[in-house]
TIRO-2110 file (N, C-alpha, C; in Angstrom, 1 decimal):
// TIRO-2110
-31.6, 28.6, -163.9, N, 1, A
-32.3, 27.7, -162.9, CA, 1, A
-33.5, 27.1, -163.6, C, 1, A
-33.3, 25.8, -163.1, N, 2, A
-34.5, 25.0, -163.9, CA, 2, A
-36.0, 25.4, -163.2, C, 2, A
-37.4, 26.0, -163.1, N, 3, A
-38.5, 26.3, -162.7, CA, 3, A
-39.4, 24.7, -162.8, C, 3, A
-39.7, 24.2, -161.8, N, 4, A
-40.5, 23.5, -162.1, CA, 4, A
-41.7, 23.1, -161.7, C, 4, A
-42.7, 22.9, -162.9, N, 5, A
-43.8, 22.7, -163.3, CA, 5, A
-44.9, 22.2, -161.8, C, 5, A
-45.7, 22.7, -162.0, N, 6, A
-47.1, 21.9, -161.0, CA, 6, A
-48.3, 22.0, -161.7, C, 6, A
-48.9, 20.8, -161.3, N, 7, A
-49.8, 20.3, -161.8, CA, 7, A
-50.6, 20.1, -161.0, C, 7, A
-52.2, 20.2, -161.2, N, 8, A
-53.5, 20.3, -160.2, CA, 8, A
-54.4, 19.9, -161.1, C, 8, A
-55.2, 19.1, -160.6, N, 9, A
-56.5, 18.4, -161.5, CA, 9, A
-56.9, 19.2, -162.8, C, 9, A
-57.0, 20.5, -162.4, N, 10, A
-56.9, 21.3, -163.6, CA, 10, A
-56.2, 22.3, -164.1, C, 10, A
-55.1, 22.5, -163.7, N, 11, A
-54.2, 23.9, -163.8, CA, 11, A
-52.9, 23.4, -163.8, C, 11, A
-52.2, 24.2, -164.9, N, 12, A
-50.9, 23.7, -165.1, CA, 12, A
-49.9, 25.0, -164.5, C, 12, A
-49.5, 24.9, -163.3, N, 13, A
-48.4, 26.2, -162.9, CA, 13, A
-47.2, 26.4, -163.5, C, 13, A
-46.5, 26.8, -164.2, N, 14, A
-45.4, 27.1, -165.0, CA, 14, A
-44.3, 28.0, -165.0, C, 14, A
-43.1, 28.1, -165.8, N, 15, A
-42.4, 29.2, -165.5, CA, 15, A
-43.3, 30.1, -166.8, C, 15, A
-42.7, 31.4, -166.4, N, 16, A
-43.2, 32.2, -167.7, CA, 16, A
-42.9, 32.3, -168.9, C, 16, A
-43.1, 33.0, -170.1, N, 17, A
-42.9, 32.8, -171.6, CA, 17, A
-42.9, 34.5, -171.9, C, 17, A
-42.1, 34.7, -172.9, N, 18, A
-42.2, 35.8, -173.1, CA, 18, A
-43.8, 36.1, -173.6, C, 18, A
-44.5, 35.4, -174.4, N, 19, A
-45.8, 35.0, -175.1, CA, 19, A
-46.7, 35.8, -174.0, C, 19, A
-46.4, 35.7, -172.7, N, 20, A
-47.5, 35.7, -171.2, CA, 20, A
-47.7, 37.5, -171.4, C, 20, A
-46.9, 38.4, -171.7, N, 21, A
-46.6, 38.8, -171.6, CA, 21, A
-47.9, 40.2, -172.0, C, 21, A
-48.4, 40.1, -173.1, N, 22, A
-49.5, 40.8, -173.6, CA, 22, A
-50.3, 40.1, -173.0, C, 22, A
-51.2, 39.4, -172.3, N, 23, A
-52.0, 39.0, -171.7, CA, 23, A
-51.9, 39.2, -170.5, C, 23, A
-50.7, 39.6, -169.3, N, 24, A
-50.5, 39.9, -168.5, CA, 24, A
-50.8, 41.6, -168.1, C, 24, A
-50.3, 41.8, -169.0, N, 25, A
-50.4, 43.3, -169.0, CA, 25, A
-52.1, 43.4, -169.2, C, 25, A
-52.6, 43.3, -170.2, N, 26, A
-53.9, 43.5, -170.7, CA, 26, A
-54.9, 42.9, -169.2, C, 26, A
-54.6, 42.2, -168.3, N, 27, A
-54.9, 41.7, -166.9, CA, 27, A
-54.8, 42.9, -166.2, C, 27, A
-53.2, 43.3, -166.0, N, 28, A
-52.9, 44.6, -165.2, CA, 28, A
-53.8, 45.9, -165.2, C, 28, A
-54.2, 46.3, -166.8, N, 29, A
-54.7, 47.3, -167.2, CA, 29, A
-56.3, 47.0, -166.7, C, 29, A
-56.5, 46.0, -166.2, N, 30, A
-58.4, 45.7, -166.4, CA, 30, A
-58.8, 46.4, -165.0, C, 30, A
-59.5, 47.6, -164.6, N, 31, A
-59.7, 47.8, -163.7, CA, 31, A
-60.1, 46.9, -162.6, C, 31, A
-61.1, 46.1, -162.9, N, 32, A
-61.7, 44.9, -162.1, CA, 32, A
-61.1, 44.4, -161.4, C, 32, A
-59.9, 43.9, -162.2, N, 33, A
-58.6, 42.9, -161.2, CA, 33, A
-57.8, 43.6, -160.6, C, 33, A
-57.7, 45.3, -160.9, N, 34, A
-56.4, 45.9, -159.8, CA, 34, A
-57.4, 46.8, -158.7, C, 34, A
-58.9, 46.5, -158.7, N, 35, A
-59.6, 47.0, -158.0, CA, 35, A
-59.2, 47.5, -156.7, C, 35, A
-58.7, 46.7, -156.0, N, 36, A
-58.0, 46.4, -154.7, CA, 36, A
-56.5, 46.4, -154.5, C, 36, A
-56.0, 47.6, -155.6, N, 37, A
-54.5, 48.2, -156.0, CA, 37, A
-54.1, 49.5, -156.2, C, 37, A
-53.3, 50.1, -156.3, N, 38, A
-53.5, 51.8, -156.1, CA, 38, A
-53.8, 52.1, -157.5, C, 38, A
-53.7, 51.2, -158.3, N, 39, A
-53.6, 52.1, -159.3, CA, 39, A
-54.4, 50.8, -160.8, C, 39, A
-53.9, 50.4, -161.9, N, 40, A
-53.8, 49.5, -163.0, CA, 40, A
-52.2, 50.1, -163.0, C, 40, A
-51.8, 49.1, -164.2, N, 41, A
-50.4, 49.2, -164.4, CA, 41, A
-50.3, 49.4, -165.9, C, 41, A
-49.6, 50.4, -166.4, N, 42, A
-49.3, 50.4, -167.9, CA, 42, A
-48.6, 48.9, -168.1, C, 42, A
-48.1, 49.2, -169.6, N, 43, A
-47.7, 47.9, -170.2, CA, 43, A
-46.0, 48.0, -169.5, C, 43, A
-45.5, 49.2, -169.5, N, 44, A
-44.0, 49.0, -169.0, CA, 44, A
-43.9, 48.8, -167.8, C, 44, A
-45.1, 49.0, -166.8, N, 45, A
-44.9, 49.1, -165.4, CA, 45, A
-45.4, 47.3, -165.5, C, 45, A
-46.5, 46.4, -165.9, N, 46, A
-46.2, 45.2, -166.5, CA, 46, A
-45.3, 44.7, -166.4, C, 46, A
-44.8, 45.1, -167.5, N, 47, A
-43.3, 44.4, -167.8, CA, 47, A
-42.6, 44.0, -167.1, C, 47, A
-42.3, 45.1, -166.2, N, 48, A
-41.3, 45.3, -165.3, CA, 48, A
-41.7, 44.5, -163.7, C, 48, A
-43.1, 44.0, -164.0, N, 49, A
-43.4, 43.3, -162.7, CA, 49, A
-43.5, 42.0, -163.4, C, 49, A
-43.7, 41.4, -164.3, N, 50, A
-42.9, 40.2, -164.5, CA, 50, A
-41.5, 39.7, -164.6, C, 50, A
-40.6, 40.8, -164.7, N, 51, A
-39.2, 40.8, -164.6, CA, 51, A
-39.1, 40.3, -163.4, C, 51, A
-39.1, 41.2, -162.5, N, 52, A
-39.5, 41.3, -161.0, CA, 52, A
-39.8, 39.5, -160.4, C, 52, A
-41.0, 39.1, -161.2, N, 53, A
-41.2, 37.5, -160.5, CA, 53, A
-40.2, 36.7, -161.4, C, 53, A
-39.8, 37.0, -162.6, N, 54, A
-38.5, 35.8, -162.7, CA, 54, A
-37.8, 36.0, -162.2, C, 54, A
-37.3, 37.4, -161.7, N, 55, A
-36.2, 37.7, -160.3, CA, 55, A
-36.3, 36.4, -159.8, C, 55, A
-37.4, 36.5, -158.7, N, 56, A
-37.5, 35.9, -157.4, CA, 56, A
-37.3, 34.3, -157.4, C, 56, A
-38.0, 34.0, -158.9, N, 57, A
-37.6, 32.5, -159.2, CA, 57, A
-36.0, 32.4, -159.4, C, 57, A
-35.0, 32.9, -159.3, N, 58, A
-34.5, 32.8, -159.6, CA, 58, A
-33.0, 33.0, -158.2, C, 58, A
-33.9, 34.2, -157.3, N, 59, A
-33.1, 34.0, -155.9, CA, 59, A
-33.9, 33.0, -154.8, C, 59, A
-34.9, 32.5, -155.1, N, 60, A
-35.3, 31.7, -153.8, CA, 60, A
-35.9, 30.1, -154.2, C, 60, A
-35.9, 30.1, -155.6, N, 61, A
-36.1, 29.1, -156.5, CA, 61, A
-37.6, 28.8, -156.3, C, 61, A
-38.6, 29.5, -155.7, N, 62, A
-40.1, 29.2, -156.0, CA, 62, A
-40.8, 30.9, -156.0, C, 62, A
-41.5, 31.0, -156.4, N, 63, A
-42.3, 32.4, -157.2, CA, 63, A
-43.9, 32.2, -157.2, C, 63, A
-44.2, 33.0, -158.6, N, 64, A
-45.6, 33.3, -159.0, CA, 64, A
-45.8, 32.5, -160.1, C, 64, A
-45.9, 31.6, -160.3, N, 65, A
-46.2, 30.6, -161.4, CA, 65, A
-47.3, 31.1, -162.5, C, 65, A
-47.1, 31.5, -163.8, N, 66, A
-48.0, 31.6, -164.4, CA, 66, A
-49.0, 30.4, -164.9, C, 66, A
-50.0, 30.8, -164.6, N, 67, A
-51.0, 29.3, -164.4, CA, 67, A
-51.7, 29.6, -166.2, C, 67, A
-51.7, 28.0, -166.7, N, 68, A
-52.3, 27.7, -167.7, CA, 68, A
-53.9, 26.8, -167.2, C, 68, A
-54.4, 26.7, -168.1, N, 69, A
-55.6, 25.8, -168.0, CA, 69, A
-55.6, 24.7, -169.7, C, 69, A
-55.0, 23.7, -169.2, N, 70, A
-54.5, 23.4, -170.6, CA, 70, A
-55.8, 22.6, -171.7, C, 70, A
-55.8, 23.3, -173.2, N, 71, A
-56.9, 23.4, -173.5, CA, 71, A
-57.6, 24.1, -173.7, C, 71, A
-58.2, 24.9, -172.7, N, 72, A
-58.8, 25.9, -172.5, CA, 72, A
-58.0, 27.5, -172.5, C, 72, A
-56.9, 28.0, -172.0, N, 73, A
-56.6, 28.9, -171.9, CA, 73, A
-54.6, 28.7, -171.7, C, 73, A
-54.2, 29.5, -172.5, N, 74, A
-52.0, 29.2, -172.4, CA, 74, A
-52.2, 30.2, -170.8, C, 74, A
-52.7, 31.4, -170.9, N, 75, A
-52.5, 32.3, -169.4, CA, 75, A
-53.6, 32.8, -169.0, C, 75, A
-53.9, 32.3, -167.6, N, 76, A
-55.6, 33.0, -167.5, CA, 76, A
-54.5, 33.7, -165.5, C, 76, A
-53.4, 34.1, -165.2, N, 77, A
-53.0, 35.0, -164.7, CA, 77, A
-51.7, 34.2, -163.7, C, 77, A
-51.4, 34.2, -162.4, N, 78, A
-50.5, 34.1, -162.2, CA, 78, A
-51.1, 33.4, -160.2, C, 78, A
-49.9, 32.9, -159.8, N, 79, A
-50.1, 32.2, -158.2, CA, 79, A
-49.4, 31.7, -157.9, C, 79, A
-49.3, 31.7, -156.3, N, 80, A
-47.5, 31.2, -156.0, CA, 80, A
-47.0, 31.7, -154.9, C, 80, A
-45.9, 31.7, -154.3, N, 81, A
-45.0, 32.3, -153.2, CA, 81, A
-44.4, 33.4, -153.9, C, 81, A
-43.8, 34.4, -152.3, N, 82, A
-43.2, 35.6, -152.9, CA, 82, A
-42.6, 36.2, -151.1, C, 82, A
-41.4, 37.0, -151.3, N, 83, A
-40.8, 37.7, -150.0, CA, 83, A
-41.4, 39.2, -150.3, C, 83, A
-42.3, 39.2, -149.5, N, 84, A
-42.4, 40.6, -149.7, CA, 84, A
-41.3, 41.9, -149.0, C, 84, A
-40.9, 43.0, -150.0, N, 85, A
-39.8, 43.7, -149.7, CA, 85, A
-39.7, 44.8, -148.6, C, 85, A
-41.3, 44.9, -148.2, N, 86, A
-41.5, 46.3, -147.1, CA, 86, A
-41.2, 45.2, -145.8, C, 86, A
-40.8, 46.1, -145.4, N, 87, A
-40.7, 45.7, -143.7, CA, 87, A
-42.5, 46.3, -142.7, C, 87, A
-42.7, 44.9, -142.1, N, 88, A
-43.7, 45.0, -141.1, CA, 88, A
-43.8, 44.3, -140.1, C, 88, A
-44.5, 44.1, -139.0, N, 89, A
-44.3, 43.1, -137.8, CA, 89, A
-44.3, 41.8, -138.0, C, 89, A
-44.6, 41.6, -139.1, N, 90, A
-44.4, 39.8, -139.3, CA, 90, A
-43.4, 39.7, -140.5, C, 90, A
-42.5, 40.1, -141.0, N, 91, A
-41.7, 40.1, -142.3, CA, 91, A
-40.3, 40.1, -141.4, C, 91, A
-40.0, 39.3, -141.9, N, 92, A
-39.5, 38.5, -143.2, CA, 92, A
-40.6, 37.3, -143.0, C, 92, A
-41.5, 37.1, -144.2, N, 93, A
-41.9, 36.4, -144.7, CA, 93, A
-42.0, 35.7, -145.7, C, 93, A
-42.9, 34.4, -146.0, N, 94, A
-43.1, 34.3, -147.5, CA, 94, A
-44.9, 34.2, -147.7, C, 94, A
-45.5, 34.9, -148.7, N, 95, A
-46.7, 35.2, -149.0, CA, 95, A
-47.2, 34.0, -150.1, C, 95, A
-48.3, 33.7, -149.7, N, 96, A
-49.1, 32.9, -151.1, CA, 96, A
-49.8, 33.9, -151.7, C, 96, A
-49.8, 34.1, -152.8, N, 97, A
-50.8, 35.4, -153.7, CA, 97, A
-51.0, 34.7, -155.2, C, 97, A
-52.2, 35.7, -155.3, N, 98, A
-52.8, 35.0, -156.8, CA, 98, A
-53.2, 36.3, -157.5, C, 98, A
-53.2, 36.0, -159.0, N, 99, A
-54.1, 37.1, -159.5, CA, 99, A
-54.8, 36.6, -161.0, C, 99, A
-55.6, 36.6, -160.9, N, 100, A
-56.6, 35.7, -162.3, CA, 100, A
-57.2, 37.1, -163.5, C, 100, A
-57.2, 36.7, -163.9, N, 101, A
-57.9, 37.7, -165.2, CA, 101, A
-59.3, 37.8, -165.0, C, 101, A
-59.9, 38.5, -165.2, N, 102, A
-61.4, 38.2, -164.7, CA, 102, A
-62.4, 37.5, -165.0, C, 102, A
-62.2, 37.2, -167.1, N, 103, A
-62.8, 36.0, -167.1, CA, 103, A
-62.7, 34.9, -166.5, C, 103, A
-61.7, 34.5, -165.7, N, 104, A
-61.6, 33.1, -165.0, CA, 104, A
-61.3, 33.3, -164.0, C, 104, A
-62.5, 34.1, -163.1, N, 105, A
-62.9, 34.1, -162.0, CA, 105, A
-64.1, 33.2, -161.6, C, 105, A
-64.4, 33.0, -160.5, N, 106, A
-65.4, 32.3, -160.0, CA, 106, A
-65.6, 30.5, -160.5, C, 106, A
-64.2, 29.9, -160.8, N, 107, A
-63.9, 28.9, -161.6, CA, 107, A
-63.4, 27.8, -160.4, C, 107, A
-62.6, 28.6, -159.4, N, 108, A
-62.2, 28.0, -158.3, CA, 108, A
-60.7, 28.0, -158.4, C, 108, A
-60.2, 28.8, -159.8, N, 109, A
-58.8, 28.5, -160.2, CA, 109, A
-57.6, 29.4, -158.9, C, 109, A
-58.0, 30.2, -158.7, N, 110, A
-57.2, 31.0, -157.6, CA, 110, A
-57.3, 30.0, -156.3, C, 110, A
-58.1, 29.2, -155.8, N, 111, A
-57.9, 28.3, -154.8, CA, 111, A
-57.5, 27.1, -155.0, C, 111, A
-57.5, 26.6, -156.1, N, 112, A
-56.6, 25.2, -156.9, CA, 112, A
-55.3, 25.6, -156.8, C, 112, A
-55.1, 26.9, -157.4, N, 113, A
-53.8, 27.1, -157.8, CA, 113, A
-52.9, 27.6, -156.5, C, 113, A
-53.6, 28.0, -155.6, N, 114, A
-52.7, 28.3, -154.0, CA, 114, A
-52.5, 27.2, -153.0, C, 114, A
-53.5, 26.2, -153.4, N, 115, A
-53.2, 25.0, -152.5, CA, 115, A
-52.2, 24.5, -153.1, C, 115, A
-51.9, 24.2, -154.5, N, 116, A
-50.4, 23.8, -154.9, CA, 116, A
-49.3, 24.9, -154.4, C, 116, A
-49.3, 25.3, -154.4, N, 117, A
-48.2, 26.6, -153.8, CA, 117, A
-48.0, 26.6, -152.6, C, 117, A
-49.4, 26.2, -151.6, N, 118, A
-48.7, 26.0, -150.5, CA, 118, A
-47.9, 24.4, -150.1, C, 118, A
-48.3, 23.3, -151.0, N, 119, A
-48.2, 22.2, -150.7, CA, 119, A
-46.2, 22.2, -151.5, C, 119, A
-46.3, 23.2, -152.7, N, 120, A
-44.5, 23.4, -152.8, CA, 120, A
-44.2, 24.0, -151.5, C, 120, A
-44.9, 25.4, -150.7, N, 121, A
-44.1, 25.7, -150.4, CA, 121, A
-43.5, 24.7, -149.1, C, 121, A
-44.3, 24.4, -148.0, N, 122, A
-44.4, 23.1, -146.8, CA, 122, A
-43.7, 22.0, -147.1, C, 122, A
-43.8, 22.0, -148.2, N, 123, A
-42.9, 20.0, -148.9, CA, 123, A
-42.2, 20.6, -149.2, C, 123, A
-41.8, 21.2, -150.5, N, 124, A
-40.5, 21.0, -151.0, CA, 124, A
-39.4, 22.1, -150.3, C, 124, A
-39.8, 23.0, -149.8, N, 125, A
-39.3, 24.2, -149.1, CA, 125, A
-39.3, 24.5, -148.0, C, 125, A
-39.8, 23.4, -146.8, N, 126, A
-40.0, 23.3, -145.5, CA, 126, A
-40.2, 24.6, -145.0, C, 126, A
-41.1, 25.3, -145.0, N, 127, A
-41.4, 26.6, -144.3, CA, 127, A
-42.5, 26.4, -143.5, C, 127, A
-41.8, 27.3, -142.3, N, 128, A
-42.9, 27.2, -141.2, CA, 128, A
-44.3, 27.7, -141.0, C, 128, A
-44.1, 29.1, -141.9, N, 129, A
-45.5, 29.4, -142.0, CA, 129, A
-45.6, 30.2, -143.6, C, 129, A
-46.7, 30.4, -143.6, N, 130, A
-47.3, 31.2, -144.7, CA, 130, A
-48.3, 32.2, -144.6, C, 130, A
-48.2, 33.3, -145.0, N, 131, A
-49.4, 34.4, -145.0, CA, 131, A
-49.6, 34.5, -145.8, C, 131, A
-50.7, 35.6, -146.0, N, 132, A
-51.7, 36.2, -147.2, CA, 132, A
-52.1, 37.6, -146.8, C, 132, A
-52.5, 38.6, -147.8, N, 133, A
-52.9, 39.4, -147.3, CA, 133, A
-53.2, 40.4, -148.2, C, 133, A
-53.9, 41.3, -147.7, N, 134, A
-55.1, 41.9, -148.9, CA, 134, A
-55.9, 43.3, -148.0, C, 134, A
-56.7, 43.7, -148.6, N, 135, A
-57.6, 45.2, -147.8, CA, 135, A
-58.5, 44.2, -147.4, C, 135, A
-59.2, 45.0, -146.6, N, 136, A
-59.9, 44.4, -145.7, CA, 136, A
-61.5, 44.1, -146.8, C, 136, A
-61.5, 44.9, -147.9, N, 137, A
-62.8, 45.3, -148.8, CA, 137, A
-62.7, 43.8, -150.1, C, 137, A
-61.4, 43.4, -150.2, N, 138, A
-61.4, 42.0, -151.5, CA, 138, A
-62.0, 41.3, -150.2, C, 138, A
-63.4, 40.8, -150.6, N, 139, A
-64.0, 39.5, -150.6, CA, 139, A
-63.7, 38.6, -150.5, C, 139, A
-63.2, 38.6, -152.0, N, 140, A
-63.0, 37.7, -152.8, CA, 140, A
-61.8, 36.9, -152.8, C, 140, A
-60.9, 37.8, -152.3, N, 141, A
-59.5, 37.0, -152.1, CA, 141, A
-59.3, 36.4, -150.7, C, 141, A
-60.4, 37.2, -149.7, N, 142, A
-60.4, 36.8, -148.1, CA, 142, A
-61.1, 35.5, -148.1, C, 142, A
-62.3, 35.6, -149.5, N, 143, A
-62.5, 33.4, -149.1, CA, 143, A
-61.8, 32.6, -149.8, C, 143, A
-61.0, 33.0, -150.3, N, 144, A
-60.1, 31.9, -150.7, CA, 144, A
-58.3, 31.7, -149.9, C, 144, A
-58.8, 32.7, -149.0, N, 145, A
-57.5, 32.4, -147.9, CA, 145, A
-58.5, 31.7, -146.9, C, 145, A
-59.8, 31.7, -146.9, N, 146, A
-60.7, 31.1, -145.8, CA, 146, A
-60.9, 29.6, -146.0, C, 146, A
-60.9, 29.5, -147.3, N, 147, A
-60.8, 28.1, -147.9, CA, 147, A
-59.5, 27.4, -148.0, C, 147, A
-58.7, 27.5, -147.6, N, 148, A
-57.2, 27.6, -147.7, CA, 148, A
-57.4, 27.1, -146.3, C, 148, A
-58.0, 27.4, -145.4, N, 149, A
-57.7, 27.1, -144.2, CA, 149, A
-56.9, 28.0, -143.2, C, 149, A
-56.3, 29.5, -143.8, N, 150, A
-55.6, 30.7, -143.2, CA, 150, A
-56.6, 30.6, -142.3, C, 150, A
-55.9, 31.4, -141.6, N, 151, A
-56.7, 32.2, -140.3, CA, 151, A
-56.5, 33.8, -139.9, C, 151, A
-57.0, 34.6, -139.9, N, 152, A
-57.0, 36.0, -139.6, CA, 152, A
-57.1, 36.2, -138.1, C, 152, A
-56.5, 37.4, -137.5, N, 153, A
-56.3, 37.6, -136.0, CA, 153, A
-56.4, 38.8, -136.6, C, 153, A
-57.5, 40.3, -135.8, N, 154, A
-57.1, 41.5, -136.2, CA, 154, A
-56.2, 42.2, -136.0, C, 154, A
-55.3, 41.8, -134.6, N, 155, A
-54.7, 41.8, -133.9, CA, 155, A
-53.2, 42.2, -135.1, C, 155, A
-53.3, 41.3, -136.3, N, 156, A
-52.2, 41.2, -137.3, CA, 156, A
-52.6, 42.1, -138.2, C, 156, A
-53.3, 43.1, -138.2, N, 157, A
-54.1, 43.8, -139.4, CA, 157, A
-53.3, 44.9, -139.4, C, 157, A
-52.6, 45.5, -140.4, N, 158, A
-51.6, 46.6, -140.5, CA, 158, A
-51.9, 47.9, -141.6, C, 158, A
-50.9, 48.8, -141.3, N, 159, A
-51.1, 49.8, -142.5, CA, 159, A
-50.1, 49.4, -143.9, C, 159, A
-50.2, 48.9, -144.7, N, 160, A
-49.0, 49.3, -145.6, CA, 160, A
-47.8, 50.1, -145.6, C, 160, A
-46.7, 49.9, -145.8, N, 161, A
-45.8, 50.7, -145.7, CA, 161, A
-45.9, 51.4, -146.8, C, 161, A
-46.0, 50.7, -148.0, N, 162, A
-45.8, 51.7, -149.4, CA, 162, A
-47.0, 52.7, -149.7, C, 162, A
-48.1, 52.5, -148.7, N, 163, A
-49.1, 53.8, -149.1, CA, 163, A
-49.2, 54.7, -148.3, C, 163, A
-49.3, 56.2, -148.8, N, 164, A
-49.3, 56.9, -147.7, CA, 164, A
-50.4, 56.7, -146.6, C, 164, A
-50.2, 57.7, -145.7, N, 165, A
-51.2, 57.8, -144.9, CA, 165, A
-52.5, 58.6, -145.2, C, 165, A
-53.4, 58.2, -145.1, N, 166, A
-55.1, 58.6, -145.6, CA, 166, A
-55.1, 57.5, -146.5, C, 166, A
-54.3, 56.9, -147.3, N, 167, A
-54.5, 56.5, -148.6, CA, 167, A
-55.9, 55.1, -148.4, C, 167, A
-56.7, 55.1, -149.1, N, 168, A
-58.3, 53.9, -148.8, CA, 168, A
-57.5, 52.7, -149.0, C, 168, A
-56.8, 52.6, -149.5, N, 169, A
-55.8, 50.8, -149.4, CA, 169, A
-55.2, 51.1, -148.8, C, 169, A
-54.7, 52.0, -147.7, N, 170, A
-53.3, 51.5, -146.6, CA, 170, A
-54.0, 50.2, -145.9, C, 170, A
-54.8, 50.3, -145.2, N, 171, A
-54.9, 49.3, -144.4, CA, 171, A
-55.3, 47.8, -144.7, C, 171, A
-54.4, 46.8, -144.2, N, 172, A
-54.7, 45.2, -145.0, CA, 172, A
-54.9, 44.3, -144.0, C, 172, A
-55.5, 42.8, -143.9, N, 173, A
-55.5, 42.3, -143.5, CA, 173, A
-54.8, 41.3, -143.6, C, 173, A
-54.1, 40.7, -142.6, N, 174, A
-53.0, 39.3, -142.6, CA, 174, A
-53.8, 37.9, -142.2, C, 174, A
-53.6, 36.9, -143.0, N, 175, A
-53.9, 35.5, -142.5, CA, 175, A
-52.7, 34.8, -142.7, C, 175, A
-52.2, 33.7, -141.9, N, 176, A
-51.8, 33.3, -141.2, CA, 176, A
-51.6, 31.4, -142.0, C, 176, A
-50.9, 30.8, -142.0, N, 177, A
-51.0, 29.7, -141.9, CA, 177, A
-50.1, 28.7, -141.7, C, 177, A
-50.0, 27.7, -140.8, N, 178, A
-48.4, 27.1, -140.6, CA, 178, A
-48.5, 26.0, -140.8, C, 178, A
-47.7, 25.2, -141.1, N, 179, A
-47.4, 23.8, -141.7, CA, 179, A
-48.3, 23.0, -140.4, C, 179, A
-47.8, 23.2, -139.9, N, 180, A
-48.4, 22.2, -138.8, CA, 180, A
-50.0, 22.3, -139.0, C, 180, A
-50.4, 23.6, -139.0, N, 181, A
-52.1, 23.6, -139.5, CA, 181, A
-52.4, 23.2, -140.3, C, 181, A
-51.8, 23.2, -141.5, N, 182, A
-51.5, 23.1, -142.9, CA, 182, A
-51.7, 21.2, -143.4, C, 182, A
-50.8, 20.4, -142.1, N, 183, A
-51.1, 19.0, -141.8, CA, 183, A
-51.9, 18.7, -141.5, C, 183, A
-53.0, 19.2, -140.7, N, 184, A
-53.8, 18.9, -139.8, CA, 184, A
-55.1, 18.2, -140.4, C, 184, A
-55.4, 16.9, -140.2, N, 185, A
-56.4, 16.2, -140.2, CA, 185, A
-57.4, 16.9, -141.2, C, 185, A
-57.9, 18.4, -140.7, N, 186, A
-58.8, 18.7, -141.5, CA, 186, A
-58.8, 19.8, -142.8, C, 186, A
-57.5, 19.9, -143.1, N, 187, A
-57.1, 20.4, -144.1, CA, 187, A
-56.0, 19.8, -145.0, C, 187, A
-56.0, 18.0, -144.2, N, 188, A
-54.7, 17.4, -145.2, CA, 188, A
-55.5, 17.3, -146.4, C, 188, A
-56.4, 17.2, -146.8, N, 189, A
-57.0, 16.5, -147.8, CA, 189, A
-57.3, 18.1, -149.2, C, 189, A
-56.9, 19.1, -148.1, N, 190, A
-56.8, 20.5, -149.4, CA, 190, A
-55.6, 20.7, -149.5, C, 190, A
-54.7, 20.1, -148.6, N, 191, A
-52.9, 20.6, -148.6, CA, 191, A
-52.7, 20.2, -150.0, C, 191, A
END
């Protein structure tokens, strides 16, 4: 299946390379970025989660785009759609998610790179809505679904299925966003 390319004033979304692959990992492993994850990921548990998103490119024909910054950086991390596989009161879904390496944080690249992703997913893939979703403790990922234009209702706030119970990441927050919001006067101009 052919993956194709997006482009944003400054970020080039891409399919992956096997190349991504030690840099990916070496992201996985950085406490910082999996702060708000159960765990870091060895290099085979890695691996195996990039497998994983050429999977999905490959059954739904849109994914996790490994983002370049061309010039400056071949992989600074990944952004994009995805079905998430647990079952919860709003799933079957499709999710917008990002994950940046930490030097290239605070750059604006995780909010460049999700407004393309949602503007594939609404255009080219007509979907009704889109979520996001994270612990209630990432900040940092909650303003950039806030800049996005999502919206949060607590009302949608759940436990994870895959963690147990006590666990300090069970509980996540859901935001929300639907095409039709997504059109709207004051978010055409970020769509």
């Amino acid at each position: 299946m052919h993956i194709r390319e997006i482009r944003t004033a400054r970020l080039l979304l891409r399919p992956w390379r096997d190349g991504d692959l030690e840099q990916f990992a070496a992201m996985n492993a950085d406490p910082r970025v999996m702060e708000h994850f159960p765990s870091v990921l060895s290099r085979s548990e890695s691996d195996a989660a990039a497998g994983r998103i050429r999977s999905h490119f490959e059954a739904h024909g849109y994914g996790l785009w490994a983002i370049e910054v061309p010039g400056v950086a071949d992989f600074i991390g990944f952004a994009g759609l995805s079905r998430p596989t647990f079952e919860a009161h709003f799933t079957p879904c499709v999710e917008v998610g990002w994950r940046l390496a930490a030097a290239h944080w605070f750059h604006g690249y995780a909010t460049e790179a999700a407004r393309a992703a949602l503007r594939w997913g609404f255009v080219a893939h007509g979907l009704a809505e889109i979520v996001s979703m994270t612990v209630p403790a990432n900040r940092r990922s909650r303003r950039v679904m806030e800049k996005l234009g999502m919206r949060h209702d607590p009302s949608d706030d759940f436990d994870h299925p895959r963690l147990p119970e006590g666990h300090g990441l069970r509980r996540h927050v859901l935001y929300r966003l639907t095409c039709a919001e997504w059109r709207a006067p004051s978010l055409a101009g970020s769509g």
